[in-house]
C-alpha positions in Angstrom: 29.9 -128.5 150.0 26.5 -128.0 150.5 23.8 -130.7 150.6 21.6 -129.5 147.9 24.5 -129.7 145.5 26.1 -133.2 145.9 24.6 -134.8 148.9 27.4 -134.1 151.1 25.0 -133.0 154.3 21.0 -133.3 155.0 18.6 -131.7 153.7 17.2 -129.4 156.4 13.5 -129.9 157.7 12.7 -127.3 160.1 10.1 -127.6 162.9 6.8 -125.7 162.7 7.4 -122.3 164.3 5.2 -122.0 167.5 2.4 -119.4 168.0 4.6 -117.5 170.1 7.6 -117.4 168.2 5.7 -116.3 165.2 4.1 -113.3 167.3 7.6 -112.3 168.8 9.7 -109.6 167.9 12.2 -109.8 166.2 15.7 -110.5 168.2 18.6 -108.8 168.1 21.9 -110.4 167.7 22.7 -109.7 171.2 19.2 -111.5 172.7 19.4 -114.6 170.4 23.0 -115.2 171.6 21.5 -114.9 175.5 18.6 -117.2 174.6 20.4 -119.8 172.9 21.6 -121.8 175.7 18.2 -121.2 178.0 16.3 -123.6 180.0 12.9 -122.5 177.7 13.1 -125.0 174.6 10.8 -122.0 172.8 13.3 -119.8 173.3 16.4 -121.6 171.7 14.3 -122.3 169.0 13.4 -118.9 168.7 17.1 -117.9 169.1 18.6 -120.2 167.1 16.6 -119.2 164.1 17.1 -115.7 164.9 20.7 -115.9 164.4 20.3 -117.0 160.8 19.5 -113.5 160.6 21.5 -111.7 162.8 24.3 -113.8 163.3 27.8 -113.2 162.1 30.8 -116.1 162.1 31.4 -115.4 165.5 28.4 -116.6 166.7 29.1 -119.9 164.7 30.3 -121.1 167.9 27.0 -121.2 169.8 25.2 -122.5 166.8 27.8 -125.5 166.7 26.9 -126.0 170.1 23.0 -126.1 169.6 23.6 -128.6 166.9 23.6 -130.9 170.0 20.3 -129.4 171.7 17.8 -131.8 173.0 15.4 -130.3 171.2 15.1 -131.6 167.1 13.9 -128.4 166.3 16.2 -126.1 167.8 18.7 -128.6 166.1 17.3 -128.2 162.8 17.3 -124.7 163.5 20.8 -123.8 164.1 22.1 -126.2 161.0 20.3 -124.0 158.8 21.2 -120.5 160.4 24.7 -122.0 160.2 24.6 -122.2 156.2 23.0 -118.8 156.2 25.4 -117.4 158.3 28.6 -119.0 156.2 26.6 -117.9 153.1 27.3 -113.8 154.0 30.2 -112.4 153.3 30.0 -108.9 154.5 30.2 -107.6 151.2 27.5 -106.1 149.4 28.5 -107.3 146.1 30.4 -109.9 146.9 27.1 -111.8 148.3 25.4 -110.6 144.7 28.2 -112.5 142.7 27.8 -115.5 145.3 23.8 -115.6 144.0 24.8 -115.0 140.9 27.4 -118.2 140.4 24.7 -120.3 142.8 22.2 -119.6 139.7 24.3 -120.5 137.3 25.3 -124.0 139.0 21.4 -124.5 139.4 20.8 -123.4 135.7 23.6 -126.3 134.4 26.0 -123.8 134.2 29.1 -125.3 135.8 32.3 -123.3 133.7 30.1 -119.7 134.5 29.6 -120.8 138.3 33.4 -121.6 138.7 35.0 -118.2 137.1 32.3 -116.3 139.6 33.4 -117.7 142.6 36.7 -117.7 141.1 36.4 -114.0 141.1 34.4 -114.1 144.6 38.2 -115.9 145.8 40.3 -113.2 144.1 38.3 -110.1 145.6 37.5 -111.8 149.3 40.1 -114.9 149.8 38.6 -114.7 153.8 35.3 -115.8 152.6 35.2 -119.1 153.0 32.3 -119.8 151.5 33.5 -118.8 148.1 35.9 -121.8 148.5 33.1 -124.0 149.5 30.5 -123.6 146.5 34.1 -123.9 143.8 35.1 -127.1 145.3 31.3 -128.2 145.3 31.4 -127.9 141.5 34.9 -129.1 141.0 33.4 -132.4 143.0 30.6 -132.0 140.2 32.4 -131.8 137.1 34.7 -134.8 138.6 38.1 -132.4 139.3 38.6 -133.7 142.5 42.3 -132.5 142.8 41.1 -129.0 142.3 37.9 -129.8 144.7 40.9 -131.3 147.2 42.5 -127.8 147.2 39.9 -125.6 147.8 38.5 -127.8 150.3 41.5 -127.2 152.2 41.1 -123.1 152.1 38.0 -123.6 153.2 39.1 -125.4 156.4 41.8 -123.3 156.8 38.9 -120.6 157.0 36.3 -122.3 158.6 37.5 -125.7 160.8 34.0 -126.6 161.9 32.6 -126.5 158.2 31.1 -129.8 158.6 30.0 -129.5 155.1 33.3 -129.6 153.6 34.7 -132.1 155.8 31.7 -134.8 154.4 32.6 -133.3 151.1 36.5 -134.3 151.6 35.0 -138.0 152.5 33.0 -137.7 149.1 36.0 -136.9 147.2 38.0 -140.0 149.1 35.1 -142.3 148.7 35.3 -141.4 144.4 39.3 -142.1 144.6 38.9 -145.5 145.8 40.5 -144.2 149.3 37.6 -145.6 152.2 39.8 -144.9 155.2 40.5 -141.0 154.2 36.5 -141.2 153.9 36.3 -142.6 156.7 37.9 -140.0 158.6 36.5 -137.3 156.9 33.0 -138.6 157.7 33.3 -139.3 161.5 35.1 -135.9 161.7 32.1 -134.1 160.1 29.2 -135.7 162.3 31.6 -135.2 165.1 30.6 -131.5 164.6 27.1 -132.0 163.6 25.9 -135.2 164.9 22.3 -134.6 162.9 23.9 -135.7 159.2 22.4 -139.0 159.4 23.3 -139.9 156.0 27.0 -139.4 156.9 26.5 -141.2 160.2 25.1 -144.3 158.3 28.1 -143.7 155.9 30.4 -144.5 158.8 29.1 -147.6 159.8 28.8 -148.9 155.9 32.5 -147.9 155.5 33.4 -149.6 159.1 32.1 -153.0 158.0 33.4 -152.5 154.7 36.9 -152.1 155.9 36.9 -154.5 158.6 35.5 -157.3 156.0 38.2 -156.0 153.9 41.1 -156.5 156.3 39.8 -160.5 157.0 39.9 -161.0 153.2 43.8 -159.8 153.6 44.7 -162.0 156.7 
């Protein structure tokens, strides 16, 4: 479930793209990969924003990785070339129905955004993504049984989709269920470790729980 929708991950800030990243080329698929894991914190940066471009799922992997770069801005980087990344299908028009159901969720349109990525599901079930934004706005329109299931397809798809794991301990936290939240939570910013909100979610829920098992002894 994406951030932007129902607070399930951060917003994404960027760092300001360097002189020389701004005058480099372009980079193909096959130099971001190589650069992402250099010594030259430019570099990654550069790479890591490059592959938001280029990338395809198999280079989620490396991005994953990055997620844990010393560097904040090569973090910040790959989080956001990981949503673009999960956000392509492949398909021509199946991306234009999958910006045509996000408009309609951000025009207030929840029943119009769920039959178009219903019908994004029925022509591409692979696409996890498609999964992803029906589950966001069954969360939304408080159908959290339905959200529960396509949640599932999406990590059956996708099992480093940090977003839907925070999105699972959304969905537990609304059903009165703290430890599945729990779970859910630590699992997602055992992935990406920059979702601050979720990390400070985990400690709230840990003290909650603990205080909650005195009250029962």
């Amino acid at each position: 479930m994406r951030a932007a929708a129902v607070a399930l991950a951060l917003a994404v800030t960027l760092a300001p793209a360097t002189t020389r990243a701004e005058e480099a080329p372009p980079l193909t698929r096959e130099q971001a990969l190589a650069r992402i894991a250099t010594a030259d914190m430019a570099a990654r940066r550069q790479a890591a924003a490059a592959l938001g471009d280029v990338g395809t799922m198999a280079d989620v992997p490396a991005l994953v990785r990055a997620l844990s770069d010393p560097d904040e801005g090569v973090r910040a980087s790959a989080e956001h070339s990981t949503w673009q990344v999960w956000s392509r299908s492949g398909d021509p028009a199946i991306d234009a129905l999958f910006q045509l159901g996000l408009g309609q969720l951000d025009r207030g349109d929840p029943e119009a955004a769920i039959e178009t990525f219903s019908v994004i599901i029925d022509k591409k079930p692979d696409f996890a993504e498609g999964w992803n934004k029906r589950a966001t706005i069954y969360f939304l329109v408080g159908e959290y049984q339905k959200s529960l299931r396509d949640c599932d397809e999406v990590l059956k798809r996708n099992p480093t989709h940090w977003g839907v794991l925070a999105g699972y301990g959304q969905i537990y936290l609304r059903l009165d269920q703290p430890e599945r939240a729990l779970e859910y939570f630590q699992r997602a910013v055992a992935i990406n470790p920059n979702l601050q909100q979720v990390a400070a979610a985990v400690e709230q829920l840990k003290r909650f729980i603990a205080d909650k098992r005195k009250d029962t002894i």
